[in-house]
Structures are given as C-alpha cells and as structure tokens.
C-alpha positions as a Markdown table, in Angstrom:
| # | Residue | x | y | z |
|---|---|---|---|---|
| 1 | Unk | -7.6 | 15.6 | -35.3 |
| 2 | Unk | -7.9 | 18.4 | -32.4 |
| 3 | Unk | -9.8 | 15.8 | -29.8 |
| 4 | Unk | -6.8 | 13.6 | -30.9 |
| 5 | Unk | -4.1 | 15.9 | -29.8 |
| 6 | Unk | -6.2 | 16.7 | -26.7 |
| 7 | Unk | -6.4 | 13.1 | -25.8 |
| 8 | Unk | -2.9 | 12.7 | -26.2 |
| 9 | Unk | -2.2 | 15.7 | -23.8 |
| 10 | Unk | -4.5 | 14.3 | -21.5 |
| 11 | Unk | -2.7 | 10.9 | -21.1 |
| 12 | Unk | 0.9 | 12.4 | -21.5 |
| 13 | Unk | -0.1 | 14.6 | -18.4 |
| 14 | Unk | -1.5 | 11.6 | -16.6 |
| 15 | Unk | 1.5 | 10.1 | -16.8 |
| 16 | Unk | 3.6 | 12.2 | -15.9 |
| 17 | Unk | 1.6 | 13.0 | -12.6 |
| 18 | Unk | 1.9 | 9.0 | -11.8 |
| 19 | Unk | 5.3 | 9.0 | -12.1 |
| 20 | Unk | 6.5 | 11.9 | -10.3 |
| 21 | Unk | 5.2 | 10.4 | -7.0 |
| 22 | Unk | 7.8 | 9.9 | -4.4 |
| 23 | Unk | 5.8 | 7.0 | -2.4 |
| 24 | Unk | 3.0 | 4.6 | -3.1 |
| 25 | Unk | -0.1 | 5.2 | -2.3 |
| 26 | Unk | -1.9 | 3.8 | 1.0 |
| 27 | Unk | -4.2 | 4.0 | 3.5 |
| 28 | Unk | -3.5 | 3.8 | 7.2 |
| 29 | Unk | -6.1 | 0.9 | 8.3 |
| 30 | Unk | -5.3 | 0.8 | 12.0 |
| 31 | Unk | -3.0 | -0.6 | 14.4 |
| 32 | Unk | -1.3 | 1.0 | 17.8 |
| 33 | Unk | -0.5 | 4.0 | 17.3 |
| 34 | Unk | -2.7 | 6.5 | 18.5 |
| 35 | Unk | -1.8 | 9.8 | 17.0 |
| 36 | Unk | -2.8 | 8.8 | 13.4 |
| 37 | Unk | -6.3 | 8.5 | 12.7 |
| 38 | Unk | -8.1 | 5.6 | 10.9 |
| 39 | Unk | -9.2 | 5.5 | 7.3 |
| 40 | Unk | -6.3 | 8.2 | 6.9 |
| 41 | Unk | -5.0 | 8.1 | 3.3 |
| 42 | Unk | -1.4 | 9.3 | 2.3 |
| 43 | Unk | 1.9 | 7.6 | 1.2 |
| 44 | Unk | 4.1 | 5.2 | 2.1 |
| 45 | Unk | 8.3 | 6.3 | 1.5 |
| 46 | Unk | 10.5 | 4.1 | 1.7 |
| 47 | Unk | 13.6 | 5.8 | -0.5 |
| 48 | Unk | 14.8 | 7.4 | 2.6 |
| 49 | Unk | 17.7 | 5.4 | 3.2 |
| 50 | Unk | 17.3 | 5.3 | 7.2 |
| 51 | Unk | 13.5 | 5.5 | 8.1 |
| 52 | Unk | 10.1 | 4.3 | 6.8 |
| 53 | Unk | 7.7 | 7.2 | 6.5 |
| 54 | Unk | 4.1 | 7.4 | 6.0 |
| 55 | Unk | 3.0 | 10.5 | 5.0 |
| 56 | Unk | -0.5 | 12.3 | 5.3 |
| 57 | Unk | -2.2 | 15.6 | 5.9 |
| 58 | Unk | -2.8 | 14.6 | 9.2 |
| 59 | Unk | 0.8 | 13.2 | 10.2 |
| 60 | Unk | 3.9 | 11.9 | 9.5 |
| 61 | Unk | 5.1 | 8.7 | 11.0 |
| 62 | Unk | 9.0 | 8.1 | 10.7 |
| 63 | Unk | 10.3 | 4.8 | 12.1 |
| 64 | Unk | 13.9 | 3.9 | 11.4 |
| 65 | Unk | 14.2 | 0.7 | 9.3 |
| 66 | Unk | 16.4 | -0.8 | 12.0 |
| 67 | Unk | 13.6 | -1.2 | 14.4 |
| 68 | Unk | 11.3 | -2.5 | 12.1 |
| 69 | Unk | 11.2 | -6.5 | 13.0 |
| 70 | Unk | 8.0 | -8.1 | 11.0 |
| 71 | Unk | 6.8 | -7.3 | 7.6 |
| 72 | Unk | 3.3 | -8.9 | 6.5 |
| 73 | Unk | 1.6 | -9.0 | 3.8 |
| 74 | Unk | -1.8 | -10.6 | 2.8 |
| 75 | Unk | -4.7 | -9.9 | 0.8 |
| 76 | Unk | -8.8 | -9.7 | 1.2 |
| 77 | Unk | -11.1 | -10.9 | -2.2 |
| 78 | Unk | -14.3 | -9.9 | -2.2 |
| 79 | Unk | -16.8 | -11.0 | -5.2 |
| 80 | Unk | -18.5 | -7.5 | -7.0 |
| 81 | Unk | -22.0 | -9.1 | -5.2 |
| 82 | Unk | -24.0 | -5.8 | -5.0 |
| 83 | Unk | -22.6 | -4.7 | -8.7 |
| 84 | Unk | -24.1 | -8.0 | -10.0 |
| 85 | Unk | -27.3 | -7.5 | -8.7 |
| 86 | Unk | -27.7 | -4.0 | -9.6 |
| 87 | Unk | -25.8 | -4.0 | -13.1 |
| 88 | Unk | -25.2 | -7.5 | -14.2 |
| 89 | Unk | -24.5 | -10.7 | -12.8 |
| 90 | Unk | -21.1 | -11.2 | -14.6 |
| 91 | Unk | -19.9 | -9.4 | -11.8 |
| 92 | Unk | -20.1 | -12.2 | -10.1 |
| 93 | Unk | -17.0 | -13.6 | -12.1 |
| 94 | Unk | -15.5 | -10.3 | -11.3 |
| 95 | Unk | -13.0 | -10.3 | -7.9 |
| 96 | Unk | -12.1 | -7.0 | -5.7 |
| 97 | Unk | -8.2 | -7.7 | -4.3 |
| 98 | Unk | -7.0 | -5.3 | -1.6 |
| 99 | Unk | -4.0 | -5.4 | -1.0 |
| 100 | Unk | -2.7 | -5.1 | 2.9 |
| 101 | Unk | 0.9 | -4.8 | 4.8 |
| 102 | Unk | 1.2 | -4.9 | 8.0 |
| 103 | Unk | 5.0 | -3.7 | 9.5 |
| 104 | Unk | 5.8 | -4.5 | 13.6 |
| 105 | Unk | 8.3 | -2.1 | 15.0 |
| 106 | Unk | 10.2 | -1.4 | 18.5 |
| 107 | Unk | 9.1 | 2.2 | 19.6 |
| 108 | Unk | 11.4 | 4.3 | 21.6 |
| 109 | Unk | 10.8 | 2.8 | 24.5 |
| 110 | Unk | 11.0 | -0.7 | 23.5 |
| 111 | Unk | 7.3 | -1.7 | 23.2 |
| 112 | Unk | 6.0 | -3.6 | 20.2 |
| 113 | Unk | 4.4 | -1.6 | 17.9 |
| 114 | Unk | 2.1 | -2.1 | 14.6 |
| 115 | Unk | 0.7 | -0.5 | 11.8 |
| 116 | Unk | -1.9 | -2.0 | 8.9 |
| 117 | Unk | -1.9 | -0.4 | 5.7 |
| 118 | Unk | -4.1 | -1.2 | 2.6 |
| 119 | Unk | -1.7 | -0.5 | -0.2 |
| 120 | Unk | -2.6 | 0.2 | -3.5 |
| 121 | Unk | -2.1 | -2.7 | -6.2 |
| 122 | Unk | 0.0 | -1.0 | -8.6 |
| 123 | Unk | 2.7 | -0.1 | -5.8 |
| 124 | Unk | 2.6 | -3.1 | -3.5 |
| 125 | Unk | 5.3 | -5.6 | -5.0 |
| 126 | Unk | 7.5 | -2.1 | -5.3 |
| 127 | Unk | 6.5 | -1.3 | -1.5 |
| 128 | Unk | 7.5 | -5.1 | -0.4 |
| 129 | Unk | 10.7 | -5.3 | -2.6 |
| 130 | Unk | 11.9 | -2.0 | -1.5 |
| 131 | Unk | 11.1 | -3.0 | 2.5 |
| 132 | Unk | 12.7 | -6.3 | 2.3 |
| 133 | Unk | 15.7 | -4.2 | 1.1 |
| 134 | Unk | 16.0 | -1.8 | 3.5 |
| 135 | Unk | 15.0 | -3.8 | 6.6 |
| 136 | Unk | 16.9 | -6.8 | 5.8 |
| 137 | Unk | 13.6 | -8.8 | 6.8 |
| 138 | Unk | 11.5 | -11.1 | 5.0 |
| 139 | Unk | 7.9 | -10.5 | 4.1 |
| 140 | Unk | 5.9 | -13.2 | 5.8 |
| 141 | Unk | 3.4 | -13.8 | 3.5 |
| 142 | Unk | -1.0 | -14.9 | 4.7 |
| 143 | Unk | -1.2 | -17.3 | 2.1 |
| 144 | Unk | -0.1 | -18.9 | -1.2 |
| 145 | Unk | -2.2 | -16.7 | -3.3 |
| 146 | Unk | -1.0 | -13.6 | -1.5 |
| 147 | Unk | 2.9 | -14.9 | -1.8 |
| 148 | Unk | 1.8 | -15.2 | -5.5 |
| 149 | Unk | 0.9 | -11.8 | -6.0 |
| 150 | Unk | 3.5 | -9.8 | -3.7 |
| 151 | Unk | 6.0 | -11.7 | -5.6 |
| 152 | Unk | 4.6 | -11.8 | -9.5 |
C-alpha cells in the first residue's frame, strides 16, 4: 500500500513539473544566426504576445512576430536499425519521428534570417498552432505525412 502511495506521488509530481512549463521544449539545430551555438537545447515561447523567444542557458533570441515571414515544418523517420540488431529485430517495425520547424525572419537591418529547430513531439502541433496565431502566417508544410501530423 506504501509503494502505492509513493507511486502516486511520483506521477502527481511528474505532472505537475510538465505542466508548469512556460514553452515547449526544443533544440536549436542551426541556421544564421551566429551568436547561438548548435545542438543548444532550451524552449521555444511563443505566449508573449509581441515576440517569439527561444530560450537557453546560453542565449535568448527575441524576434517580434511581425517580422517573422515563413513558418516550416517537416519531419525526418528513421527506422530503430542499430536497436534491431542489438536487441531485437522488431525494431525494425519500430519508426523514430523528429519533429523540425524552421521560422524565416527580417533582422534589424532587413536581411533574411533563419532558424531550424527540432521540436519535441508532444509540443509541436501547440508550437505551430500557437505561431500561425500570432504571425498571421501559414505553416508550409515538407510533405503530406508531415501536414498530417502538425495538424492531427
């Protein structure tokens, strides 16, 4: 009955940590701007009612929503091949979805700008729902199966 209640704790706690995130979870792939390194993992905001912002421990990016001019999303599928042959081959049935957005901007000085994001699957139809919103701009979509999942 004790392990029960602990388990229970354990999960309400978990839950409680997901939800009181301000942004969805991503990680900064590459693109032209220089002053935020690679790889860099952080959130994506996009409550702020006059700029995108991608937060980090490294930076924070701000662009204002106005500037924002393409909105991109597509996906990569790999199959589980090295899991198959090291645990089981029904991993080969089994598919690995990342999810990625890319968002085109005008900087300050007018040049085109763009940033790719791999954005985790739990917060990527919120993400492109919530950009679409505030941008006023459609999200081009790579492919059927990608316009399938960003839409549900």
């Amino acid at each position: 009955m004790r392990a029960l209640a602990v388990c229970a704790a354990l999960c309400l706690c978990a839950c409680l940590l997901t939800a009181a995130r301000d942004g969805s979870h991503a990680e900064y792939m590459g693109g032209t701007r220089a002053d935020i390194p690679a790889n860099n993992s952080g959130e994506i905001r996009v409550t702020d009612s006059v700029y995108f912002v991608f937060l980090s421990k490294h930076t924070t990016v701000r662009v204002p929503y106005q500037r924002i001019n393409l909105l991109e999303y597509g996906q990569k599928v790999d199959r589980r091949y090295i899991a198959a042959a090291v645990i089981s081959p029904l991993f080969m049935l089994a598919k690995k979805r990342e999810h990625f957005l890319t968002i085109g901007f005008q900087d300050d000085d007018g040049q085109q700008e763009a940033m790719v994001f791999r954005v985790d699957k739990n917060d990527i139809r919120l993400t492109l729902v919530a950009l679409e919103a505030r941008t006023g701009q459609q999200v081009q979509y790579q492919d059927e199966e990608a316009r399938i999942a960003g839409k549900g």
